[in-house]
C-alpha positions in Angstrom: -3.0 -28.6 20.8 -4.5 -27.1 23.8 -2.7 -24.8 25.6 -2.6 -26.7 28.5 -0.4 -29.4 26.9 2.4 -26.9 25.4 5.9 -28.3 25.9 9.2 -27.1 24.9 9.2 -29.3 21.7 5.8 -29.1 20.7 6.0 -25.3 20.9 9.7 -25.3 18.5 7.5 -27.2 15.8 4.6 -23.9 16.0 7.5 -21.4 15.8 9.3 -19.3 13.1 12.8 -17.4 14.0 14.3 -14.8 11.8 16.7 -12.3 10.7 14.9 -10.1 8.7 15.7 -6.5 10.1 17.4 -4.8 7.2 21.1 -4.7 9.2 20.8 -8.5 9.0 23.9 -9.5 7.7 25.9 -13.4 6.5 26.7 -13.5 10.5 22.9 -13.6 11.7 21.7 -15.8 9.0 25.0 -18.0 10.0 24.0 -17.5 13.7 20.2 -18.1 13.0 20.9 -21.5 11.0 22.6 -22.7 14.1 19.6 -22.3 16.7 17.0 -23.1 14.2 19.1 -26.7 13.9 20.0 -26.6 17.5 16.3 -25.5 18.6 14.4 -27.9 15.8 12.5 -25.1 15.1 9.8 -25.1 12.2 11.2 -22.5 10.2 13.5 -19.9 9.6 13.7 -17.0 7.4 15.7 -14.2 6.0 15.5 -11.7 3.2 15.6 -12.8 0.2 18.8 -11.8 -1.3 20.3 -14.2 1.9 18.5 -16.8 1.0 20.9 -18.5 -0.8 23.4 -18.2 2.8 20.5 -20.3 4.2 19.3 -22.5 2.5 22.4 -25.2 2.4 23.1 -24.3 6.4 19.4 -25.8 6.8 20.2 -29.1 4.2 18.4 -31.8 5.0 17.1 -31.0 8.6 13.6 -30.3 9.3 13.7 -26.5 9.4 12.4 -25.1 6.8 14.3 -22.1 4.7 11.8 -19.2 4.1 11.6 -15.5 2.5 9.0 -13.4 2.3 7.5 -11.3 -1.0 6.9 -7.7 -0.7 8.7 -7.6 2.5 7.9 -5.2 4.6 5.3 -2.6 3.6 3.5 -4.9 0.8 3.2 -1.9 -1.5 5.7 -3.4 -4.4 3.8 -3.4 -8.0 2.7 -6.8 -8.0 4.8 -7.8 -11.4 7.4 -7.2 -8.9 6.1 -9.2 -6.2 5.3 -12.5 -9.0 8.8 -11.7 -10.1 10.1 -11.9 -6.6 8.1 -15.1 -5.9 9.7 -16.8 -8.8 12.6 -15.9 -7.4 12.8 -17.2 -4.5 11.0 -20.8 -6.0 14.2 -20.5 -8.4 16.2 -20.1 -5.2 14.9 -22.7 -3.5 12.3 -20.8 -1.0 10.6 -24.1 1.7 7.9 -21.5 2.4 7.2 -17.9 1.7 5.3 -15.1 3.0 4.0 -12.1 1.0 2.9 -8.9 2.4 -0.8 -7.8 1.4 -1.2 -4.6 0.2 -2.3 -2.8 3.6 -2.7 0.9 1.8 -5.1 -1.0 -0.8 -7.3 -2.3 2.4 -7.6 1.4 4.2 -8.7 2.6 0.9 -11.4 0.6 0.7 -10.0 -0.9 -2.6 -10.0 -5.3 -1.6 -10.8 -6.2 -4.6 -7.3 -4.7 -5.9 -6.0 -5.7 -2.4 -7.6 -9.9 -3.6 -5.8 -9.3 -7.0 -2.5 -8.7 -6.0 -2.2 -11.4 -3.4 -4.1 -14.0 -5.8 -1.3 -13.1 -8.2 1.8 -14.0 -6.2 -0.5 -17.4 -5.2 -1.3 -18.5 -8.9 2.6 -17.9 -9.4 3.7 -20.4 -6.1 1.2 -22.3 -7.7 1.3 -24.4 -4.7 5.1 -25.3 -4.5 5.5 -24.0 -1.2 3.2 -22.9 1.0 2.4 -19.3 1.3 1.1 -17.2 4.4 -0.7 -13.8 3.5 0.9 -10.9 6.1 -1.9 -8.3 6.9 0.3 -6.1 8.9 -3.3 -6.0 11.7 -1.5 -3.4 13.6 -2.3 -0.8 11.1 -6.1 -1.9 10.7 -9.2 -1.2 13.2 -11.1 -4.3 13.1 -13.6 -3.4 10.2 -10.4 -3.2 8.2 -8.8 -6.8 9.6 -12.1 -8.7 8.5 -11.9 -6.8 4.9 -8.0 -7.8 4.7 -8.7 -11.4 6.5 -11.7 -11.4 3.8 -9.7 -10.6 0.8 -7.1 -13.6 1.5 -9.2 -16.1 2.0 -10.8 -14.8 -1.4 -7.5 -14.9 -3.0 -7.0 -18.2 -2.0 -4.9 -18.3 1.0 -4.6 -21.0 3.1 -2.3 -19.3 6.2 -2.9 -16.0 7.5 -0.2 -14.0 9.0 -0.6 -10.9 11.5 2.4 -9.1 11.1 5.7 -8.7 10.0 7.1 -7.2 13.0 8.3 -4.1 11.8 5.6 -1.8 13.2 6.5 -2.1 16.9 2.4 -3.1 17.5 2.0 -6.1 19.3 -0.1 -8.6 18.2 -3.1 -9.5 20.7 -5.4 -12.8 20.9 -8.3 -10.4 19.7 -6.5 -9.7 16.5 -6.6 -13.6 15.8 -9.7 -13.9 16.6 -11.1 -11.9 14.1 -8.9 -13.5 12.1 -9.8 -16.9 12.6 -13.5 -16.0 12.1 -12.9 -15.1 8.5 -10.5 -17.6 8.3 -12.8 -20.7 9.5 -11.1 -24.1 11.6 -9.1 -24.8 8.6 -6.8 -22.1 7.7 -3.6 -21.9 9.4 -3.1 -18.7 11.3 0.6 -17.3 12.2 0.9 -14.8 15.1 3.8 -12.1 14.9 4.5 -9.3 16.4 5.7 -8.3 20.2 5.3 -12.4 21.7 7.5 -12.0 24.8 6.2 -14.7 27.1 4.5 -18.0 27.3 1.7 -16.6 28.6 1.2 -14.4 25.1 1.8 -17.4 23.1 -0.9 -19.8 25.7 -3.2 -16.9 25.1 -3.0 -16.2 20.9 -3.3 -20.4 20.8 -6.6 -20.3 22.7 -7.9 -17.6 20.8 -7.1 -19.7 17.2 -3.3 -19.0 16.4 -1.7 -22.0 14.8 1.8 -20.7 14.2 4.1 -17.8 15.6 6.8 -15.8 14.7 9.1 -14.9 18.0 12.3 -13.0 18.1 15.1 -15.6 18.0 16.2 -14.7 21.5 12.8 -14.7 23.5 12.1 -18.2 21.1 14.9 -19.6 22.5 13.8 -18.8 25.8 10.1 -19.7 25.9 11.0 -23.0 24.4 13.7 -23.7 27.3 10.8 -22.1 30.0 8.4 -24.9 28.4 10.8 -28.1 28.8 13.1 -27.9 25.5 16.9 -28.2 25.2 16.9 -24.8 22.9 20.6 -23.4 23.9 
């Protein structure tokens, strides 16, 4: 899709809503089932011990019920992180994110940074999909193509910027980069500080696929773009 032809529909079906701050509690996953129906958006997602809340609010619509793995600094052993992927496959996860290892990518140590991401993938085994977080707010661009690099080497087939705790917005230059490791055929999620259409119009033309918006401001942009989101 061009950004040109972005509509209020169109743009619910590229976006993820959450609740996924740590004061989340039953009445913002309850609250965040009901626009993620009411909106048709893609996806929503909550920690993982809410999971189970969600996933029968969503039953049988076309959101999708995610969690993420090594949520949110990435630095969990990664036994812990295959353990918690199994998890969440157990407790019926539609898609899943999991955090690289960002500390492993400033030290210069990828191919640790490629293991520990390839693990939590060989686990999934391709059940659900998976998009790889590499937290690009905390990374020059040297480090982004190393961390975009060591994805794609671990098999990833979505790419994720952020998970929106660092406060750093993401830019269209950040998924550029990305998308040049990535190549056409990856998909590439955009998250992190998206407050206006013009952002998302922007982080489309530079190669974003996907995007993660604070449930409020998703609401919004898809009721500025022509949808019924209340």
């Amino acid at each position: 899709m061009s950004p040109g032809e972005l509509t209020g529909p169109a743009l619910a079906r590229m976006v993820d809503i959450s609740a996924v701050q740590a004061q989340h509690g039953r009445t913002d996953v309850e609250e965040l089932a009901r626009h993620a129906l009411s909106g048709d958006f893609v996806a929503a997602h909550v920690l993982p011990s809410w999971l189970p809340v969600l996933r029968p609010l969503l039953a049988g619509s076309t959101t999708n019920a995610g969690s993420p793995v090594g949520f949110p600094s990435g630095g969990s052993a990664t036994p812990v992180k295959v353990t918690e992927a199994r998890w969440l496959l157990d407790a019926g996860v539609q898609e899943m994110d999991v955090v690289m290892n960002v500390g492993l990518v400033r030290s210069g140590e990828l191919a640790a940074a490629t293991r520990d991401v390839a693990a939590v993938l060989e686990a999934v085994d391709g059940r659900v999909p998976v998009k790889v977080i590499l937290e690009v707010g905390l990374l020059d661009a040297g480090r982004l193509r190393d961390a975009a690099r060591a994805a794609v080497d671990a098999g990833a087939e979505s790419l994720k910027t952020g998970t929106g705790w660092q406060g750093i917005a993401t830019t269209p230059e950040h998924v550029r980069v990305m998308r040049e490791i990535a190549g056409p055929d990856r998909e590439i999620k955009a998250s992190g500080g998206i407050r206006s259409l013009e952002q998302v119009r922007a982080l489309l033309d530079a190669g974003a696929t996907r995007f993660g918006i604070n449930t409020a401001y998703a609401v919004r942009l898809v009721a500025e773009a022509g949808g019924t989101a209340p």
